[in-house]
N, C-alpha and C positions, 0 to 999 in steps of 0.2 A: 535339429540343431542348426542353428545360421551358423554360417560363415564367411569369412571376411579375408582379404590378401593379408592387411595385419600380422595376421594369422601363420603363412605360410614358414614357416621356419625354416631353416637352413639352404633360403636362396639366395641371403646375404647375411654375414656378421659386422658386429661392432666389438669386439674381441680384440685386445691389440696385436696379438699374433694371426690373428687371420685379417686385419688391416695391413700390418709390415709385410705379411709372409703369401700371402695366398694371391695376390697381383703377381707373385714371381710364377705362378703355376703354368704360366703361358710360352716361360722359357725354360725353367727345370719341372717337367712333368707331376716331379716326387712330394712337391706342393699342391699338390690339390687334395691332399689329404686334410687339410688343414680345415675343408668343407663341410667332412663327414662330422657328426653328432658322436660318433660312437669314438671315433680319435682323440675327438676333443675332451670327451669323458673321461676316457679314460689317463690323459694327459692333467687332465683338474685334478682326478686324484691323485695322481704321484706329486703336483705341484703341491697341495695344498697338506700332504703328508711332510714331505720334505722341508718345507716350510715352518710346518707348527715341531720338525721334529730339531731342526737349526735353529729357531728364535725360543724354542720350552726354554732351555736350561737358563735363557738371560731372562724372562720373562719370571720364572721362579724366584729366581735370586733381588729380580726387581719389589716383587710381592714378598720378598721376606723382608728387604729393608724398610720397606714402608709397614712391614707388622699387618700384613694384613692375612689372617690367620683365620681358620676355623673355628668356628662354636662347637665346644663336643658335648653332644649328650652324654648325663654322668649314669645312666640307666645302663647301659654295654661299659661295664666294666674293661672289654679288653680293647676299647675306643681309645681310653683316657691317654694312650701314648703316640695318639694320633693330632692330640689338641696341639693348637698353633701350625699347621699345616695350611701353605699358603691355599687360599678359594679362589674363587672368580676366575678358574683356569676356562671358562665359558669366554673369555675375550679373547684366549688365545687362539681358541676355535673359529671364534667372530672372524678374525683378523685373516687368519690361514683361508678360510673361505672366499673371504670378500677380496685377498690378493687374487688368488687363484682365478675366483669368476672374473677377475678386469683381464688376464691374460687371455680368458677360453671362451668365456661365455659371449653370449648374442644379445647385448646390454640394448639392442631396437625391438627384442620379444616381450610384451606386455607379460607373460609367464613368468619370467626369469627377475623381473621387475616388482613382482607380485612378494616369489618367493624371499625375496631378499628384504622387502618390507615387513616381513610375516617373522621371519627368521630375524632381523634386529628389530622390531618391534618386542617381540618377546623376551630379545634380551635386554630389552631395556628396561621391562618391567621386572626383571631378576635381578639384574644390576640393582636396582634402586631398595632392593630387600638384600641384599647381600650386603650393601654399605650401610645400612640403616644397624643390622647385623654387627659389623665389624664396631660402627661405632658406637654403640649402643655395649656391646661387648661379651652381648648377651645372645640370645638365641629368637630375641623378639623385631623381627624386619616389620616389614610393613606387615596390616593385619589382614585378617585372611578376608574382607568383602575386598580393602582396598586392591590387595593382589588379584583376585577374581573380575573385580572391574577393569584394572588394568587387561588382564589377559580378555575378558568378550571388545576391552573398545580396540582390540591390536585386529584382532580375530573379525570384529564388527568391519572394519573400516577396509580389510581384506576383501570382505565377500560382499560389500559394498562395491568396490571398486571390479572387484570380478564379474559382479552383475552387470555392470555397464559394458563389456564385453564382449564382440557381436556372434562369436563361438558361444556364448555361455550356456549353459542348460539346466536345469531344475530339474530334471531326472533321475530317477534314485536305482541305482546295479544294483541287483541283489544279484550276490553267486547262488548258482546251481539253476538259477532260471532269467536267462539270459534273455528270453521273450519277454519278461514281465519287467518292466522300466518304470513304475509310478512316476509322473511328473505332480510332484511335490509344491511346484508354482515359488509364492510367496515365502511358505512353509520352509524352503528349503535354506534361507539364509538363518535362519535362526539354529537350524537341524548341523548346521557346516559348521558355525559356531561352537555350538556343544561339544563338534568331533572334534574342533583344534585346540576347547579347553579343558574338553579331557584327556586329551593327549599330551596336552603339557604337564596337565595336575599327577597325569598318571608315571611319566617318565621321571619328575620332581621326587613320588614318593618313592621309586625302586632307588633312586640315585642314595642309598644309604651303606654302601659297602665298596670299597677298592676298584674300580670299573667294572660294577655292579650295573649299571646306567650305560656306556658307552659299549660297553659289546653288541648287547641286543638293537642298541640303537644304528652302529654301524652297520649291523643286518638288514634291519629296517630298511635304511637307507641303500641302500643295493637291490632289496625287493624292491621298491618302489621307482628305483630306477628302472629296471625291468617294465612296471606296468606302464610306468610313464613314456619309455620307449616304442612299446606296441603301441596307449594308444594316440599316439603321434603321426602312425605308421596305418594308413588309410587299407593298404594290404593286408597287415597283419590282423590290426583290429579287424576286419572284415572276417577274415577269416576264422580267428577266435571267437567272433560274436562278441564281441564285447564295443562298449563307447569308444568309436571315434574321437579325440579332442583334437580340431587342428592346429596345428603349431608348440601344444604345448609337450611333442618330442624334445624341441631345446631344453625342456628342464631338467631332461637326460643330463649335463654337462654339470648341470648346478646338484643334483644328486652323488654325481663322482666327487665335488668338490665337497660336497657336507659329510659324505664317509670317510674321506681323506683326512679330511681336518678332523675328525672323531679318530682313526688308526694313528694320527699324529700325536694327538693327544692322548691318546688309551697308551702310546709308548712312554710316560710320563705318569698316570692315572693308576698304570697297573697294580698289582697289590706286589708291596707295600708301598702306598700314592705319594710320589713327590709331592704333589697339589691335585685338588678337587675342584668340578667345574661350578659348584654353586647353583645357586637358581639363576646366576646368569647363564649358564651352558644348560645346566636341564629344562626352565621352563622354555626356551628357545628352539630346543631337539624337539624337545614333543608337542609344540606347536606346530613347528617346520611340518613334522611326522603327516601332522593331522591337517595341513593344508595340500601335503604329496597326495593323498587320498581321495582330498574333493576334487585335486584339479584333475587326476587321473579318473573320477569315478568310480573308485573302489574304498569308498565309504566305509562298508559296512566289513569288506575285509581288513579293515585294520582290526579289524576285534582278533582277527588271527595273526595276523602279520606281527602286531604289538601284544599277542596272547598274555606277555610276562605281566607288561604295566597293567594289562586288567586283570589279570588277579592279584598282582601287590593290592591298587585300588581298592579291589572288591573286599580283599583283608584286611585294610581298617576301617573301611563303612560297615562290615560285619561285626567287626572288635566295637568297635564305637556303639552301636545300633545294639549289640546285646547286651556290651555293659551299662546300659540306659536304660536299657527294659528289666532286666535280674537289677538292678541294683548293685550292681560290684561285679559282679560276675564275668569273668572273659574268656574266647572261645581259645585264642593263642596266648602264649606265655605275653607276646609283645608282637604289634603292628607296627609296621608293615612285615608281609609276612618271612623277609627273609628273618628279622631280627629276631621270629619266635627258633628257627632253623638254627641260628648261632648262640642263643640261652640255651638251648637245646642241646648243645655240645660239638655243633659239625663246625670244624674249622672255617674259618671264615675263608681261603682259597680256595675250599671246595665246594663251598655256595654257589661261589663264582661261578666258578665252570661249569658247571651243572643247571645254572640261571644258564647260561651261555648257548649251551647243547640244546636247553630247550628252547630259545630263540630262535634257534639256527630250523631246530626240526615244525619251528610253526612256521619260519616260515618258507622252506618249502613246501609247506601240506597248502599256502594260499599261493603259489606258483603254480602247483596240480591243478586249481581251481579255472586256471586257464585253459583248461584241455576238456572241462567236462562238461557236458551239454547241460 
């Protein structure tokens, strides 16, 4: 893997609190904290909770006088008292985040620059189906190549631009055999691609219940903070056996902030949801998701890390793909899978939480994954 100074992370910030605040380190010692990754993480998320949890209620109340309201499918009968619930709560996230990282983040790390192209590029392609959505008044946004397009040229122009990189690597981690690295070559932008747009596609289909979508995703976001830490950390990765990336430790800071602004929002989201994040928030999240994975090199662990959205996924390419072949026939009441779980008669709270729990337990089973040879 090359390497480049670029690269080096936290020998300097463009942060505006470690611009203001970290020249004082010279005379009040208590500043020099302002240097560490892990301070400044964990500072992105309390801002960017805080944030989205003081600006939700005006931000609601905005989205209600402008009528911009949910599409309810009339198939979930106990949806229907849900209809007109402000959407697009995905800019409030945008917004909490993208404060947060001008306060904390290292706006000179080509990573942190990556992710926040990757992260409003997605929501741009959501945004533009959410309003198409609102105005239309119907349930018909952009159609499903146009969306798909949009999501590979966000995702294309991403691992484009990451290619040109002089850290970058074409090497593919598989866990459980940390000697075996394929270098993928060429192969692997197109391979990176598919992981950021089916992690968008995949987090878009789970987002169909009360923060159903933001639990699992706040998880996410805190594993991936973890990998993205170590491998940053020339030490630890060593140690672990696992990919080296240099520099892209700062992403640490922008991980806090995207979990922040998901807990900010989930306080809002929760069930019974003031507002919904829309495909502007989900196809965003699970892009993000699926770009934390390439830059960390743990690709192939998001299939665990995200365990949830691939089996929502897998449940309506199954539902779809069998009622094609039988002729009518379907394996669940109703795709995506939580929806068969709620015709089914289980409260829709306790979907929730029970999607939640098993979030939570995938993903520390891809946490373990670091310890095992």
């Amino acid at each position: 893997m090359r390497t480049d100074a670029v690269f080096r992370s936290g020998q300097r910030g463009a942060s505006v609190f470690y611009n203001l605040i970290y020249p004082l380190s010279s005379e009040v010692s208590v500043f020099n904290v302002f240097r560490y990754i892990t301070f400044r993480s964990v500072w992105a998320l309390l801002t960017a909770l805080i944030i989205a949890v003081l600006v939700g209620p005006l931000f609601i109340e905005k989205l209600r006088r402008l009528k911009l309201g949910q599409y309810i499918l009339e198939d979930v009968e106990t949806h229907r008292c849900k209809a007109g619930t402000p959407t697009m709560g995905g800019l409030l996230i945008a917004f909490s985040l993208t404060v947060s990282m001008l306060l904390w983040g290292d706006w000179t790390n080509p990573c942190v620059l990556l992710c926040m192209f990757v992260f409003l590029g997605f929501a741009g392609v959501g945004f533009a189906d959410d309003y198409l959505k609102i105005r239309r008044k119907n349930n018909k946004g952009l159609s499903a190549k146009s969306k798909l397009a949009g999501q590979l040229l966000v995702a294309g122009a991403a691992m484009c631009l990451l290619y040109t990189l002089p850290a970058y690597s074409t090497e593919l981690s598989v866990p459980f055999f940390k000697n075996f690295t394929p270098d993928l070559g060429l192969f692997y932008l197109p391979f990176a691609v598919l992981v950021m747009a089916g992690a968008s596609n995949g987090v878009n289909l789970t987002d169909g219940l009360d923060g159903l979508a933001a639990g699992p995703v706040i998880v996410a976001g805190i594993c991936f903070a973890v990998f993205v830490y170590v491998a940053g950390n020339a030490a630890m990765a060593g140690y672990l056996q696992i990919a080296h990336v240099p520099g892209v430790g700062e992403v640490t800071v922008f991980c806090g902030a995207f979990a922040g602004a998901c807990i900010g929002f989930l306080w809002f989201n929760a069930y019974p949801a003031q507002i919904f994040m829309g495909d502007t928030g989900s196809l965003s999240l699970g892009g993000t998701l699926g770009f934390l994975s390439v830059l960390c090199k743990q690709e192939l662990l998001l299939l665990v890390v995200g365990g949830l959205f691939v089996v929502e996924t897998l449940s309506v390419i199954l539902q779809v793909g069998w009622f094609k072949f039988t002729g009518g026939k379907r394996i669940l009441r109703m795709a995506p899978l939580h929806h068969h779980f709620e015709l089914a008669g289980t409260p829709e709270s306790k979907i929730i939480i029970r999607f939640w729990i098993t979030s939570a337990l995938l993903a520390l089973a891809a946490l373990s994954v670091l310890k095992l040879r």
